[in-house]
C-alpha positions as protocol buffer text, in pm:
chain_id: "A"
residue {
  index: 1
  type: UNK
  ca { x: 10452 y: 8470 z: 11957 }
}
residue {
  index: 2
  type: UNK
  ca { x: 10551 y: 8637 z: 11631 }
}
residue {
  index: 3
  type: UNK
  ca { x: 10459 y: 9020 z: 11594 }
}
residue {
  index: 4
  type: UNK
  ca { x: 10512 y: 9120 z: 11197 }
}
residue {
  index: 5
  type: UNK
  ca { x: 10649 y: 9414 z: 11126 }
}
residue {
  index: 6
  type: UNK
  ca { x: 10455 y: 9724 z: 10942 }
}
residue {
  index: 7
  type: UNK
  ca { x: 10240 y: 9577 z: 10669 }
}
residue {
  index: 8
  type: UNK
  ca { x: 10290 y: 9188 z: 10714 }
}
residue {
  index: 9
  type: UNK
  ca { x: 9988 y: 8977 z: 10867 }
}
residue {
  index: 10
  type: UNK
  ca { x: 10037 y: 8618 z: 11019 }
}
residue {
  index: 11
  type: UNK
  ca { x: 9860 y: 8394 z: 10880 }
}
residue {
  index: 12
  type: UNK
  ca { x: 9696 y: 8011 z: 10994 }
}
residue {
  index: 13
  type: UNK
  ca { x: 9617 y: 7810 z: 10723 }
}
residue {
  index: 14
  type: UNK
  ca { x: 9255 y: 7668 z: 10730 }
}
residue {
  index: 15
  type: UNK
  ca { x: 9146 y: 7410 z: 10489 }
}
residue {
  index: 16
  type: UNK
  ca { x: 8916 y: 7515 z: 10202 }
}
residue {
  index: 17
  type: UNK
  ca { x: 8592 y: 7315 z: 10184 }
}
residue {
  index: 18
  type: UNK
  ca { x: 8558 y: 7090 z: 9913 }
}
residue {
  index: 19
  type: UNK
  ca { x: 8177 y: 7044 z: 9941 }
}
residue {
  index: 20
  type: UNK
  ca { x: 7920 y: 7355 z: 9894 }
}
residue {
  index: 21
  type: UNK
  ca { x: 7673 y: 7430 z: 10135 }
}
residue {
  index: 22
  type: UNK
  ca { x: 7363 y: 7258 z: 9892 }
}
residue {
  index: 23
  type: UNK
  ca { x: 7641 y: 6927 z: 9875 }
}
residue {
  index: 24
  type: UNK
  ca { x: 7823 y: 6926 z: 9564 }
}
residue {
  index: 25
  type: UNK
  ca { x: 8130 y: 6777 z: 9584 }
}
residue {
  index: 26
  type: UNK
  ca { x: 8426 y: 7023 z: 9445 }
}
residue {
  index: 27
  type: UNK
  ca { x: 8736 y: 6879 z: 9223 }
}
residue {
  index: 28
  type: UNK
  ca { x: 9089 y: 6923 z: 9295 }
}
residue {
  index: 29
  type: UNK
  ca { x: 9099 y: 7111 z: 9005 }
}
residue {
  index: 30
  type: UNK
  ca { x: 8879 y: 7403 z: 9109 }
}
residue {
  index: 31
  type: UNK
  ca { x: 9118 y: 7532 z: 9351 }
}
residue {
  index: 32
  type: UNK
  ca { x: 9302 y: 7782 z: 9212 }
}
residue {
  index: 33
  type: UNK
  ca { x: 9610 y: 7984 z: 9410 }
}
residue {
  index: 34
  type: UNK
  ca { x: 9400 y: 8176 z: 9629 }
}
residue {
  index: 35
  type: UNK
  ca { x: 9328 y: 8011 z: 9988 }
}
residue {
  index: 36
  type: UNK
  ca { x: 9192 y: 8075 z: 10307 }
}
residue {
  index: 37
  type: UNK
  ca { x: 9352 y: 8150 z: 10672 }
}
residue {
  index: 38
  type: UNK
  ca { x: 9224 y: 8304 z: 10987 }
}
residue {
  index: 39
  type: UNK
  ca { x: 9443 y: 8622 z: 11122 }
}
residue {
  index: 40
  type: UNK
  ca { x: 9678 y: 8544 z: 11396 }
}
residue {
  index: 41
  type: UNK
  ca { x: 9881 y: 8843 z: 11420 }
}
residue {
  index: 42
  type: UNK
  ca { x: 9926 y: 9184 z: 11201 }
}
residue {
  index: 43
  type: UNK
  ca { x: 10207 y: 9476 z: 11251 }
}
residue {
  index: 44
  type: UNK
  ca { x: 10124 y: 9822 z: 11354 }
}
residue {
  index: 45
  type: UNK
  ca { x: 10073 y: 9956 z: 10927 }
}
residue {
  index: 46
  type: UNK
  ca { x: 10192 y: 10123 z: 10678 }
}
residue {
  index: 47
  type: UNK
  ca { x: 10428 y: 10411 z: 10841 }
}
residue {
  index: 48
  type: UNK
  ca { x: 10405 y: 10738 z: 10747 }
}
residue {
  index: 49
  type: UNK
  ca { x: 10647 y: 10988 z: 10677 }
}
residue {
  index: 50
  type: UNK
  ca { x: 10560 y: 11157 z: 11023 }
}
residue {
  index: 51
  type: UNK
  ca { x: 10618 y: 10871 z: 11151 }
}
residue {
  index: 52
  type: UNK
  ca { x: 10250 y: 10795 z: 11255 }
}
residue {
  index: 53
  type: UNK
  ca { x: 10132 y: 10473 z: 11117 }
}
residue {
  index: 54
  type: UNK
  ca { x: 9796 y: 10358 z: 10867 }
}
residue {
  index: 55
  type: UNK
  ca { x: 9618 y: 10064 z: 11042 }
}
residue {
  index: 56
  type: UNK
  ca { x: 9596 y: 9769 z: 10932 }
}
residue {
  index: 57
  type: UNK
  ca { x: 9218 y: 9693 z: 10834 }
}
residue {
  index: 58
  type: UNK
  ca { x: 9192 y: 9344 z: 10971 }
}
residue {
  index: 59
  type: UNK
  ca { x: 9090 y: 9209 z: 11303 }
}
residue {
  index: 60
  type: UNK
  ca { x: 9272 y: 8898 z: 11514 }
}
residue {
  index: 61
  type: UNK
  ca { x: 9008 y: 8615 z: 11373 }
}
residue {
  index: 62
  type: UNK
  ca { x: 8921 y: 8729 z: 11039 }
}
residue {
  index: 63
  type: UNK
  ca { x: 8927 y: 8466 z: 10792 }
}
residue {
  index: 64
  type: UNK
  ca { x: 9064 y: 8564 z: 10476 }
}
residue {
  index: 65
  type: UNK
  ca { x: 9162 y: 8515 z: 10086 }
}
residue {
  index: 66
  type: UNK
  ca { x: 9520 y: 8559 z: 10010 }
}
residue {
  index: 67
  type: UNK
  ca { x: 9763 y: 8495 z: 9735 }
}
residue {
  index: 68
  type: UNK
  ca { x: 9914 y: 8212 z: 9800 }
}
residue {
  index: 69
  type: UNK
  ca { x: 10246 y: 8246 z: 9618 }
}
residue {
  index: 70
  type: UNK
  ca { x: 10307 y: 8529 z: 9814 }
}
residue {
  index: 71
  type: UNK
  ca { x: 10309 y: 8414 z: 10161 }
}
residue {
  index: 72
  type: UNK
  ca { x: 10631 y: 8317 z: 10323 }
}
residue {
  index: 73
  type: UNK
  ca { x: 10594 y: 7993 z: 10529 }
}
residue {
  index: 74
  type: UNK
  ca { x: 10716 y: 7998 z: 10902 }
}
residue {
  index: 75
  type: UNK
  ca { x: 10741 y: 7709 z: 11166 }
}
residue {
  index: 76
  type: UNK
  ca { x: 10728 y: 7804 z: 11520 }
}
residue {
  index: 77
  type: UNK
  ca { x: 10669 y: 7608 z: 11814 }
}
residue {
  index: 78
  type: UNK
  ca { x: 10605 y: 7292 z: 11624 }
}
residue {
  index: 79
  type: UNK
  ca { x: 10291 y: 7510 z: 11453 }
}
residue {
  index: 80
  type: UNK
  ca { x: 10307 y: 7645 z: 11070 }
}
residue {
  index: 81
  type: UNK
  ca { x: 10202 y: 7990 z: 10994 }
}
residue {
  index: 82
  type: UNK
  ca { x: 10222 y: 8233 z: 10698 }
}
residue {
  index: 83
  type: UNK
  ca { x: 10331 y: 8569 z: 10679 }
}
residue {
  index: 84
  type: UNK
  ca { x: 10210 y: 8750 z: 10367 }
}
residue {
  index: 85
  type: UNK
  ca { x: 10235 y: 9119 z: 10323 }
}
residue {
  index: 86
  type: UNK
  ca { x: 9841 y: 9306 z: 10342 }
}
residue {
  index: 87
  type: UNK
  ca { x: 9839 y: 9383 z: 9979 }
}
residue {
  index: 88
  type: UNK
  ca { x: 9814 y: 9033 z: 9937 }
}
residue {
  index: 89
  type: UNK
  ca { x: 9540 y: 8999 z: 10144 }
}
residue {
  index: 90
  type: UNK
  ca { x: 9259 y: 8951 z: 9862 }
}
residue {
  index: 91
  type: UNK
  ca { x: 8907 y: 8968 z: 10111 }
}
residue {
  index: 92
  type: UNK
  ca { x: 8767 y: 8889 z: 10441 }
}
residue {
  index: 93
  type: UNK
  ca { x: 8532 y: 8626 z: 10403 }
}
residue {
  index: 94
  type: UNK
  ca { x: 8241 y: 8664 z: 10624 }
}
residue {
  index: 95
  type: UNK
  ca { x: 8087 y: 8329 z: 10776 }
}
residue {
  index: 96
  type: UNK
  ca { x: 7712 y: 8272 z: 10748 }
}
């Protein structure tokens, strides 16, 4: 498995619906650069300067927002993650 280092959270892409709950079907268009992805790893913070470290406020599972331009994309073991750094985490979305 990969283990980021400090700030950096791993990332699996999950597709973003393109029907709301009530049915409406969503166009291509409205998508715009942020996207969703459930946590699959995070590193151990930010580290301070004595050397203890500020956790990372994310669980294994959450599903998230991030900026997608900013994530870095990784294969390993045939499976494609992300790696983004936590200040691009935008919001945990919380399911209904």
């Amino acid at each position: 498995m990969i283990k980021p280092m400090f700030e950096r959270v791993l990332l699996e892409k999950v597709e973003t619906p393109m029907e709301t709950t009530s049915g409406i079907l969503l166009p291509e268009a409205s998508k715009d650069e942020s996207v969703m992805a459930r946590v699959v790893e995070k590193g151990e913070g930010r580290l301070k300067e004595d050397g203890t470290y500020i956790a990372i406020p994310l669980n294994i599972g959450d599903l998230v927002l991030f900026n997608e331009y900013a994530a870095k994309e990784i294969k390993f073991n045939n499976k494609e993650y992300l790696l983004v750094d936590m200040k691009d985490v935008l919001a945990i979305v919380k399911e209904a």
